[in-house]
C-alpha positions in Angstrom: -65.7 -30.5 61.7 -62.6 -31.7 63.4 -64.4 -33.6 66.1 -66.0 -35.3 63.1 -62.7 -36.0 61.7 -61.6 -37.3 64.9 -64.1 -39.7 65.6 -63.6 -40.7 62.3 -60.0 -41.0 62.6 -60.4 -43.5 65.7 -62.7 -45.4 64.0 -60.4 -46.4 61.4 -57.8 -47.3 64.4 -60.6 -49.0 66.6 -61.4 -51.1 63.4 -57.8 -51.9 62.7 -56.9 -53.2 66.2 -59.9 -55.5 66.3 -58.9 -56.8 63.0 -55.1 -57.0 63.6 -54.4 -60.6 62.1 -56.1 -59.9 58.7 -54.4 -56.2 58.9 -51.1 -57.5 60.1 -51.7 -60.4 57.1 -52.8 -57.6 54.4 -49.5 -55.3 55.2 -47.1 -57.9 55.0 -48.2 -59.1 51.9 -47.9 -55.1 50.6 -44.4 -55.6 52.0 -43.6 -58.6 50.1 -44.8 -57.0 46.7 -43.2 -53.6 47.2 -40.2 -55.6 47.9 -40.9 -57.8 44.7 -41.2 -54.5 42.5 -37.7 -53.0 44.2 -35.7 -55.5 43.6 -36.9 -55.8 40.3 -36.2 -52.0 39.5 -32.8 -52.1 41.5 -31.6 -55.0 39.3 -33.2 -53.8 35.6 -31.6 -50.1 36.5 -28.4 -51.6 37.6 -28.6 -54.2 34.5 -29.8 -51.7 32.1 -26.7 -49.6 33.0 -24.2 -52.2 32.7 -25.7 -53.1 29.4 -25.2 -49.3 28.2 -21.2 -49.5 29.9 -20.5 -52.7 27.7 -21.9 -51.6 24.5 -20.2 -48.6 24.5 -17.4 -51.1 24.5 -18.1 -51.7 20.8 -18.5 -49.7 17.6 -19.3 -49.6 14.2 -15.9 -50.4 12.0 -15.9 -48.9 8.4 -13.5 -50.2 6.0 -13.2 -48.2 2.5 -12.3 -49.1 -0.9 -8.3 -49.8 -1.4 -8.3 -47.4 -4.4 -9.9 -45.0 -2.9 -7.1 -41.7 -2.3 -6.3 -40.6 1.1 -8.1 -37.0 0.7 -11.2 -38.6 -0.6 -11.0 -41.5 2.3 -10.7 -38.6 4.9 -14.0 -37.0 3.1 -16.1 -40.2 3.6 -14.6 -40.4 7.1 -15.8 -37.3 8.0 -19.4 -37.7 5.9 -20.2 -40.7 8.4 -18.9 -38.9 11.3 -21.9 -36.5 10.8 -24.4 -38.8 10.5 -26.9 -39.4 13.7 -26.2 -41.7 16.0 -22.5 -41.7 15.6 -20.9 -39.9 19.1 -17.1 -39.8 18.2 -14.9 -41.2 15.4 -11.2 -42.6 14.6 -9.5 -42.2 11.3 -7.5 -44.6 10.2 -5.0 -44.5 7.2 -3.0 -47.2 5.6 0.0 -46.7 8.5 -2.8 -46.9 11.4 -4.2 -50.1 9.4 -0.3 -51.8 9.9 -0.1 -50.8 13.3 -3.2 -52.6 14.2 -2.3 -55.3 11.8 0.9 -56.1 13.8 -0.7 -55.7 17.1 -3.0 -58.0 16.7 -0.9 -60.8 14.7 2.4 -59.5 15.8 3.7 -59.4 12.2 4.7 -56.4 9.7 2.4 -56.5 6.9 5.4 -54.6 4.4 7.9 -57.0 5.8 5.6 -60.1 5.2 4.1 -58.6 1.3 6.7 -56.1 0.7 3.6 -53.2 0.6 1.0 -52.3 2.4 -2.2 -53.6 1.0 -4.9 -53.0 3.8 -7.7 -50.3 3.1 -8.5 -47.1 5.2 -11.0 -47.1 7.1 -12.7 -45.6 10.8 -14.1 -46.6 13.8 -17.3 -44.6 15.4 -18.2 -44.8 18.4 -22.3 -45.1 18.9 -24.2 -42.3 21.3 -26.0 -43.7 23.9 -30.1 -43.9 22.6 -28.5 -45.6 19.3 -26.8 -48.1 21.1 -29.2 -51.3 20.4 -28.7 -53.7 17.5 -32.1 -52.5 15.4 -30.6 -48.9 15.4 -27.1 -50.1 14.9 -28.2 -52.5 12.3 -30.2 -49.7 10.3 -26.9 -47.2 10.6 -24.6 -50.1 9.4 -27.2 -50.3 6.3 -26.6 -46.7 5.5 -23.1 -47.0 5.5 -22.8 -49.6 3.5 -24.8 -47.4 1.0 -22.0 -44.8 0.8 -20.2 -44.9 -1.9 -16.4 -45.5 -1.6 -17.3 -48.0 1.4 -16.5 -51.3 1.0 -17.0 -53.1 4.5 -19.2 -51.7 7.6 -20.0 -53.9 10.2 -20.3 -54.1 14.0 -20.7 -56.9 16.8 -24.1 -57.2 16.1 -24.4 -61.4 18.1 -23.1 -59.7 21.3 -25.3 -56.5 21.5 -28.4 -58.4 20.3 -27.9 -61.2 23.1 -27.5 -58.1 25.7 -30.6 -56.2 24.5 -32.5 -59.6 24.6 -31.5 -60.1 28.1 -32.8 -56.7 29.2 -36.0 -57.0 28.0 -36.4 -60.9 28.6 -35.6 -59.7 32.2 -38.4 -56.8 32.4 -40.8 -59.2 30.6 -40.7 -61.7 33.7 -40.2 -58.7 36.4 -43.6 -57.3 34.8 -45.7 -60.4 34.8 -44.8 -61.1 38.5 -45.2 -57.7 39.8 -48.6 -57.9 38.3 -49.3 -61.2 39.8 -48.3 -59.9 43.4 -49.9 -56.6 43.0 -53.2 -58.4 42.0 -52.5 -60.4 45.2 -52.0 -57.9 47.2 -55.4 -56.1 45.9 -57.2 -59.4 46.9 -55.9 -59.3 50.2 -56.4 -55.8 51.5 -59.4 -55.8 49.8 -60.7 -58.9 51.6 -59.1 -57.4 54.9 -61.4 -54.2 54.5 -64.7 -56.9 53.5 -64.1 -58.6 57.2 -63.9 -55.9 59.3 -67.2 -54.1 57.2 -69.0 -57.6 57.5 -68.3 -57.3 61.2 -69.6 -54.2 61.7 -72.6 -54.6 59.6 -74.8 -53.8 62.3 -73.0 -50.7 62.8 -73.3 -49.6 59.0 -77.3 -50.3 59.1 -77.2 -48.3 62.3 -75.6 -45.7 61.1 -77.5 -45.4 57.7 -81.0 -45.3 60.1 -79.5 -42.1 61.9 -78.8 -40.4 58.2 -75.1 -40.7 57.7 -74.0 -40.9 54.0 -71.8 -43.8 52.4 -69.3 -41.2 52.0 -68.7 -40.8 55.9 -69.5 -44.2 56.9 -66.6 -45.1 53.7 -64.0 -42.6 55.2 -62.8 -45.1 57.9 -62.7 -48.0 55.9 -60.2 -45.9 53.2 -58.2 -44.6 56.3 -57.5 -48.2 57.3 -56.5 -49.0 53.9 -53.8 -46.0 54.1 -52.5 -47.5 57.1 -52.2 -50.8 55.8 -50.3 -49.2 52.7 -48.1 -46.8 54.7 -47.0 -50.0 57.5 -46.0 -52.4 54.7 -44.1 -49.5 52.3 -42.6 -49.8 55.9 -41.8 -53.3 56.6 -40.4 -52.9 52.8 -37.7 -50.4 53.3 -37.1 -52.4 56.6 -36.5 -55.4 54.6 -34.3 -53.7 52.0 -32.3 -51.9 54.3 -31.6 -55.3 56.2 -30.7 -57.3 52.5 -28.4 -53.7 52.1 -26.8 -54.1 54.8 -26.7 -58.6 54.4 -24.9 -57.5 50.9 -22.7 -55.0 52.2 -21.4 -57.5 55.1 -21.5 -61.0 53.1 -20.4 -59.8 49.3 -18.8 -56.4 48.9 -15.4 -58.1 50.5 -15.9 -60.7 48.3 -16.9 -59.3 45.3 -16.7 -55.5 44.8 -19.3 -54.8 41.7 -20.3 -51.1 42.0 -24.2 -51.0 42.0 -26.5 -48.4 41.0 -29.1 -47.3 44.2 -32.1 -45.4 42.3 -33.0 -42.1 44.5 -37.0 -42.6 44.2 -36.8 -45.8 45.8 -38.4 -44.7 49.0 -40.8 -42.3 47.1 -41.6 -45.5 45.0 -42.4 -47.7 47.9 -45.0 -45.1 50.1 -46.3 -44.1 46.3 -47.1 -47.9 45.1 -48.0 -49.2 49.0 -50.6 -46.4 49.1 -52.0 -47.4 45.6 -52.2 -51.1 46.5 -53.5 -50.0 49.5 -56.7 -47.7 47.9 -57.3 -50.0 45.1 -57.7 -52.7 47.8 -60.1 -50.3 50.0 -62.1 -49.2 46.7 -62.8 -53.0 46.1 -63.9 -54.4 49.8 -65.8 -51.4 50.0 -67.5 -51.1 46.7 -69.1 -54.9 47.5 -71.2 -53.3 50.8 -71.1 -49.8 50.2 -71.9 -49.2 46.5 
């Protein structure tokens, strides 16, 4: 048994070396698209997180009838601080209202009116799976149903812009990830028809003396692994190099704290194997059915 496995084992090595441009041709382009899909996860995690950090920037801002009394306005307050989706709330009376009256126009409202006509009100802050503008939209409806509420709205243009980047962003990532993973397919798949057509001789030979598709495929799908586990290779090699490029060329210039997902190896040797069998499957499927 493992002087079968052996022989089969140097098989799949013999094969490779005699086919080493279309190998060398079918790993590199496994590099290129597990590079491709890295830098498409690095930058949607990274971009996805940043999106998160600035929309937790914003809030929903509640503004409540002017007649309505203190007591009652601190009820409401605390009715909407309950509600899902909302993380963390401010309070804020008529004396909170002037101070943020004067710093933003750098006026008194009592001195310029003589009272103090601005409502009550709160400001809730939004927890992190609500923090879109559909699920902020549908909370700021609810609100508004309350009574006692007279105002509820949030920066809805800003978030929507920011959600609509994110996905516009993993739209195009997706469709050319699929594109070069259905290149990469082609290719190792081609790679594995070659060396098979070469060796056709070899196969009939083989199938005369009794040996199954199954052992004369084991080779084939060996050479595929290899192909899959040398370009997951070259594509750590190339990221660590365009770390490294970054770390030397922009961090002294522009220090932007970036996100470096843990799987990212796992990821490459996973995907690079599975390019790598569906490729095998496909050139070997045409010969060896």
């Amino acid at each position: 048994m493992i002087s079968k496995l052996l022989f089969l084992l140097s098989e799949s090595f013999r094969a490779l070396f005699r086919a080493k441009l279309p190998a060398a041709i079918s790993s590199i382009t496994i590099a290129i698209a597990l590079v491709i899909f890295s830098l498409a996860y690095f930058s949607y995690v990274n971009l996805l997180g940043y999106s998160y950090k600035f929309k937790s920037k914003y809030r929903i801002e509640v503004f409540f009838h002017n007649d309505l009394a203190t007591d009652d306005a601190r009820e409401l307050f605390n009715t909407i601080l309950i509600s899902d989706g909302i993380e963390q709330g401010e309070f804020i009376d008529k004396e909170k209202a002037s101070e943020l009256f004067k710093s933003y126009f750098h006026e008194d409202i009592n001195e310029i009116i003589g009272e103090n006509p601005l409502p009550m009100g709160g400001r809730y802050d939004i927890a992190t799976d609500y923090r879109n503008s559909n699920k902020m939209r549908r909370m700021v409806r609810e609100i508004r149903r309350l009574e006692g509420v007279d105002v509820a709205s949030f920066q809805q243009g800003i978030i929507s812009r920011v959600d609509s980047i994110v996905e516009n962003i993993l739209g195009i990532s997706m469709v050319f990830g699929i594109a070069i993973f259905i290149i990469a397919v082609i290719l190792v798949s081609n790679t594995i028809r070659l060396i098979i057509h070469a060796k056709q001789e070899t196969i009939e030979t083989m199938h005369l003396l009794g040996a199954t598709n199954s052992f004369i495929r084991f080779p084939f799908v060996i050479e595929g692994i290899i192909q899959g586990v040398l370009g997951a290779g070259f594509s750590l090699l190339i990221l660590y190099l365009l770390r490294s490029l970054q770390s030397y060329l922009l961090e002294p210039l522009v220090n932007i704290p970036l996100v470096e997902p843990a799987n990212l190896i796992a990821y490459n040797f996973i995907f690079g194997l599975l390019l790598a069998l569906i490729g095998s499957y496909r050139g070997i499927s045409k010969y060896l059915p």
